[in-house]
N, C-alpha and C positions, 0 to 999 in steps of 0.2 A: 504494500500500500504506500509505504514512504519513496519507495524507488519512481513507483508512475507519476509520483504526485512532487516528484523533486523538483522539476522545472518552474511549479506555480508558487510553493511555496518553502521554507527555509525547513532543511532538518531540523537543525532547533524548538524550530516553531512544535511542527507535525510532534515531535518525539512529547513536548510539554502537553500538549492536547492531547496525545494516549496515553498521555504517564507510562511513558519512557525513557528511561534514562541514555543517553547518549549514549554512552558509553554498551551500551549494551545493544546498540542499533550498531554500533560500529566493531562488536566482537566477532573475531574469525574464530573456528574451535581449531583448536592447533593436531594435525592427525597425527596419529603414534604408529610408528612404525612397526611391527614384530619383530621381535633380535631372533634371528636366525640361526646364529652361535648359540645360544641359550639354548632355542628351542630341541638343536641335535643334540645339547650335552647333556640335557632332561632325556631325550630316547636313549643315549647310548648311557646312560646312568642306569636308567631303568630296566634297559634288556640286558646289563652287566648283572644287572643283582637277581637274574632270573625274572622277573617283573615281579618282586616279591615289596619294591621297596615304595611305601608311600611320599607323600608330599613331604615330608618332617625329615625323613633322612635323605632324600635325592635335595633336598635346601642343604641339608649338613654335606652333603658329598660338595655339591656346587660352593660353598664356603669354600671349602680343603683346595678346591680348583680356583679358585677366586674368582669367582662368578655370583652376582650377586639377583638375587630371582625377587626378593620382596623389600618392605618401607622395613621391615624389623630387622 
């Protein structure tokens, strides 16, 4: 609606009258890429330990490798 209606009148304007905050008409979402190294140290982690190894030690293997899978 702000894009067709740019030429007549000010983002500014438009964003205050939807209660918009600017800043959030003008946010991109930044895309994430998937790590691809990660992803095959996870497979080759897992089918090393027979596929026996959950989420909690295939993180403790990736530490030991230094690869780091989570915020914790």
């Amino acid at each position: 609606m702000i894009k067709q209606n740019q030429h007549k009148y000010s983002i500014s304007a438009m964003c205050k009258v939807l209660q918009l905050s600017r800043s959030t008409y003008y946010y991109e979402a930044k895309e994430t890429k998937p790590d691809e190294t990660l992803a095959l140290a996870i497979i080759d982690i897992f089918h090393a330990s027979r596929q026996n190894y959950g989420t909690r030690k295939i993180k403790v293997e990736l530490k030991k490798e230094g690869l780091i899978a989570s915020r914790r």
